[in-house]
N, C-alpha and C positions, 0 to 999 in steps of 0.2 A: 504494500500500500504506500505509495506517495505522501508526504508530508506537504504542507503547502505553505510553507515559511518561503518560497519564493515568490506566493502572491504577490505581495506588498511590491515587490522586485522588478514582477513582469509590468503591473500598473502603472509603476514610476518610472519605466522605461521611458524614452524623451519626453518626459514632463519639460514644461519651459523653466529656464535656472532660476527665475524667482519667484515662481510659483509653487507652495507649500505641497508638500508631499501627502501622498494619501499614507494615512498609519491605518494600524489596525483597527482600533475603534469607528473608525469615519468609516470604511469599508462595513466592518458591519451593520452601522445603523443604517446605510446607504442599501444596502441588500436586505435589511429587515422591511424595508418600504414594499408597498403592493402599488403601487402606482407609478407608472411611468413622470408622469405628468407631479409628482411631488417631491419629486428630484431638484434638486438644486443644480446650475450647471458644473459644476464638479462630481455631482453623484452621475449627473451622465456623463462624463467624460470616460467616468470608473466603469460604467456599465456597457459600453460601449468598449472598451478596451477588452473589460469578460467575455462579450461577443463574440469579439474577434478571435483572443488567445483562446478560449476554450474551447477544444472541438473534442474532444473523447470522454466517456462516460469514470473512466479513473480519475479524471484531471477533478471534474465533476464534484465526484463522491469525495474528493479527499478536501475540496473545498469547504461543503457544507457540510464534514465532520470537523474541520479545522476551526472553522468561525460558530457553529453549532447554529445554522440556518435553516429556513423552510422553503424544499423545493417549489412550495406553491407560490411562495412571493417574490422567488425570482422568473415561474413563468407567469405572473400577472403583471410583470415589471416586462418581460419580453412583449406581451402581447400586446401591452397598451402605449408600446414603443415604437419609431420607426423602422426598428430593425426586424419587425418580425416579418415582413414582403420583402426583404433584400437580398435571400437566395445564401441565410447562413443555416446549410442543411440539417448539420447536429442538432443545433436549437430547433429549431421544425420539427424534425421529425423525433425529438425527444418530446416535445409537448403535442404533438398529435396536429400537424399543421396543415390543413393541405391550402397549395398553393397553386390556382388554378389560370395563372399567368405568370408573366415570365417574371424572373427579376428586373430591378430596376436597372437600368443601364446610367453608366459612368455617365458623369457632365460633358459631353463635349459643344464647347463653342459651336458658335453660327459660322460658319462659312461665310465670308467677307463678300460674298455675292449674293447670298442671302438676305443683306440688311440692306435696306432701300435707303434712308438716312446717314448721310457722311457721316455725322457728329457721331450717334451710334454706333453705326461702325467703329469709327476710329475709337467709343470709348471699351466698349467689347476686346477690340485690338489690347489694350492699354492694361485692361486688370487680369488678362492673362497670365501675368506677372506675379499677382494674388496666390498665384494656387502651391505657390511656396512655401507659406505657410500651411496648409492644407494638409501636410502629411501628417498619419494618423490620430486623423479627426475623420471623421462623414459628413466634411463641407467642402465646397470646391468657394472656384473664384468668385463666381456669383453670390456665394454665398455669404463672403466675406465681404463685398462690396455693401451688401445689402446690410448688413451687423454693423459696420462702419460708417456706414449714411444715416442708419433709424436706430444707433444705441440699444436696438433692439434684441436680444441673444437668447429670447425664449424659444424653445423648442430647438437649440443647437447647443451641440454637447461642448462649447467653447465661451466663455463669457467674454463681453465687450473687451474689459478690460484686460484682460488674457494678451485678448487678440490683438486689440491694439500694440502692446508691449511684442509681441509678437512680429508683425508686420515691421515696425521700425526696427528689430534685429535684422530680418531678412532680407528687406524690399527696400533700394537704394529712392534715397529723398529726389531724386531727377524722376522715379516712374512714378513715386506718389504725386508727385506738383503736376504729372499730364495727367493723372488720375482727379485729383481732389485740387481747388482752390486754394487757396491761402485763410482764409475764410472756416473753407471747411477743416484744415491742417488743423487748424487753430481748437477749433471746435472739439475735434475728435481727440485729438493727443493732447492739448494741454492739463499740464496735472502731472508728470511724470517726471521721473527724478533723471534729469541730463545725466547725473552719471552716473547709469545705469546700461544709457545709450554705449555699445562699442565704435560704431562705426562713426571716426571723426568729421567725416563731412556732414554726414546726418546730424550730429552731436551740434557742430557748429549753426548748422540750419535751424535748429530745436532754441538753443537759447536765445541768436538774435529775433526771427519770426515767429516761433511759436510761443513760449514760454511767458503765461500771465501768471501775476501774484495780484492781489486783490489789496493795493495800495491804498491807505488814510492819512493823506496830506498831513493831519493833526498831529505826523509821530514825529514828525520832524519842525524848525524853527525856519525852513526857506521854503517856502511853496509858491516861488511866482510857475514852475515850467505846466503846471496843470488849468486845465478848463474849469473844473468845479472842484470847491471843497469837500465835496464830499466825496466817502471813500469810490474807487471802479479798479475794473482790471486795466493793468498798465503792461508793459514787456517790461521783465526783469533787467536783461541790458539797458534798457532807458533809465528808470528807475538810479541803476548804479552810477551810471553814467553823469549823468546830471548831474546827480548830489555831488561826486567827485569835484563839477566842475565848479562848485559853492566854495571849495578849501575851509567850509566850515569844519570844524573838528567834532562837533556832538553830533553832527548829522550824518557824517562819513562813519564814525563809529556804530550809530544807529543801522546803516548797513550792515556791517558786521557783525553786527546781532541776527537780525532779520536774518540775512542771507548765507553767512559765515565769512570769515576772514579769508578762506584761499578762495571762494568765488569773486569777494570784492580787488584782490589781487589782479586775479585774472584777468576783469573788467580792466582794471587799471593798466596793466601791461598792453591789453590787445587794443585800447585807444589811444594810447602813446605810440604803440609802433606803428597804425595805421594811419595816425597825423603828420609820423614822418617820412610814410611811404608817399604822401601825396605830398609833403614838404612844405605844408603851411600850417597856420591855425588862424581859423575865420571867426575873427571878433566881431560882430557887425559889420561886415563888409570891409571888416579890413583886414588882409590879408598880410599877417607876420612868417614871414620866412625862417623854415625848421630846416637844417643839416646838422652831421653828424649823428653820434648813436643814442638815442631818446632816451637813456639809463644816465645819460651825464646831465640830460636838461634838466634845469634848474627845479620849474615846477612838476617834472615827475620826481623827484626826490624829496622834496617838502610832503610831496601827498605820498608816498611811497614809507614815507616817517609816521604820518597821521596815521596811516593804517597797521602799521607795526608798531604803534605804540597800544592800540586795543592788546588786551588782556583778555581769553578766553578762559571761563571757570573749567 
C-alpha cells in the first residue's frame, strides 16, 4: 500500500514562488467540501491538480486513508465541477459517468482570416502570449484576458491576484502595453510589491507608470506640487521625486518612513543621473548646465546626507 506523504509534494509542484503552499490541513478541509462551487480559488487549484495527478484506484485509496476522507464528497466535488465532461477517464468511470459527447477540445485561436475586425484581430494576435502563464491550470489565453479585464476569477481554479503576479513574471511589459492601456496596467497590477518583480525592464516600467500609493498632502509641510488637498492616488516616483526637490529635511525623511530609505535612495540616484544624461536642470525655463559625474554635484550630496542621516528602528 502506498503512503501519501507525497500528496502535499505532487500539489505544490509549480505553485507560483509567492504563493502559500497547500499543507495538510487546507487539503483536507478542501476535500471534506461537497460542492464544487464552495471552493475557494485555491481549493480549486488543489482539486484540479487531484484530477489530473490521480489516475489509478491505489493512488486513490491511499489518499483517502491518508487524510481519512469520504469518497462521496470528493465525487460530488467532481460532479459539480468542470472537470467532470473533460475526458478524465478514471474519474468517470470510477463515479459511474457516462459521457455521451466528446470531450472538450483544447483552446485554439481564431485563425486571422477568420476575424473580420482589424483591431480584433490584431488583439486575438496579441494575448497569444497569455497562454504562458497557462500551464497547469485549465485556463488558456482567453481566459486570462478575461480575469484580467473583469477582476473577475470565479469559476477558474487561479485567483486574480495569483494571476496577475503571474503574468508580470512571465509576459514581457512590451506585449502587455499592445495588450492593455496604461490605464488598464495601472488598474490591474497596481498594489504589488516592485521587488518582487524579477525582470528589470518590467520592474522599471512598474514603478515609474504603474505604481500608486494613496498620498495625504497633510503628512508632509510642502504641498504646492498637488491639485487638491485632499488625500488621491499619486505614482510613487513622483511623490519621491518632488519632495526630494523641496531639500526640506522633515519631509524627505517623511519619505523614508512611508516608503523606506533604499527606495528613497534609488529615486535619488536614478534623477540625478538622468538630469545629467540630458545635461541640464530646468528651473522655470531656465536651463542650468550639468557635466561631469552627478555623485560630485553639489546638490546631490547635501540630499544624498539628508537621506542618510534618517535613522531606521
Amino acid at each position: 500500500m502506498k503512503t501519501y506523504n507525497r500528496l502535499p509534494h505532487i500539489l505544490n509542484r509549480n505553485i507560483f514562488l509567492k504563493e502559500k503552499k497547500f499543507s495538510t490541513q487546507e487539503i483536507k478541509e478542501c476535500l471534506s467540501k461537497n460542492d464544487y462551487k464552495n471552493l475557494t480559488p485555491r481549493g480549486r487549484l488543489l482539486v484540479s491538480k487531484l484530477f489530473k495527478e490521480i489516475e489509478d484506484n491505489e493512488d486513490l485509496e491511499a489518499i483517502l486513508n491518508a487524510y481519512n476522507l469520504n469518497l462521496k464528497d470528493i465525487e460530488d466535488i467532481y460532479k459539480s465541477s468542470t472537470y467532470c465532461d473533460c475526458g478524465f477517464s478514471f474519474w468517470d468511470n470510477l463515479f459511474n459517468i457516462e459521457i455521451n459527447k466528446e470531450p472538450k477540445k483544447p483552446y485554439v485561436p481564431l485563425k486571422s482570416s477568420e476575424i473580420k475586425s482589424p483591431r480584433l484581430r490584431q488583439l486575438i494576435e496579441n494575448i497569444e502570449c497569455l497562454e504562458a502563464v497557462c500551464w497547469d491550470y485549465d485556463i488558456n489565453a482567453s481566459n486570462v484576458y478575461r480575469i484580467l479585464k473583469t477582476k473577475n476569477d470565479e469559476n477558474f481554479p487561479i485567483s486574480f491576484d495569483v494571476l496577475r503576479k503571474k503574468v508580470l513574471k512571465y509576459i514581457s511589459i512590451d506585449n502587455l502595453q499592445k495588450i492593455f492601456t496604461l490605464e488598464e496596467l495601472i488598474e490591474i497590477f497596481n498594489g504589488i510589491n516592485p521587488n518582487t518583480i524579477r525582470n528589470p525592464e518590467t520592474r522599471d516600467f512598474y514603478v515609474v507608470k504603474i505604481e500608486l500609493y494613496l498620498h495625504d498632502p497633510k503628512d508632509y509641510t510642502f504641498n504646492c506640487f498637488w491639485q487638491t488637498p485632499f488625500p488621491a492616488n499619486q505614482k510613487v516616483t513622483s511623490i519621491i521625486r518632488n519632495y526630494l526637490g523641496t531639500m526640506n529635511k522633515q519631509d524627505i525623511h517623511t519619505l523614508c518612513k512611508k516608503f523606506g530609505k533604499d527606495r528613497v535612495l534609488q529615486e535619488l540616484n536614478n534623477k540625478y543621473r538622468e538630469l545629467f544624461e540630458i545635461g541640464f536642470f530646468d528651473v522655470k525655463g531656465w536651463k542650468i548646465p550639468l557635466s561631469g559625474k552627478y555623485e560630485d554635484y553639489e546638490l546631490f550630496k547635501i540630499l544624498l546626507e539628508i537621506v542618510n542621516e534618517f535613522e531606521t528602528n
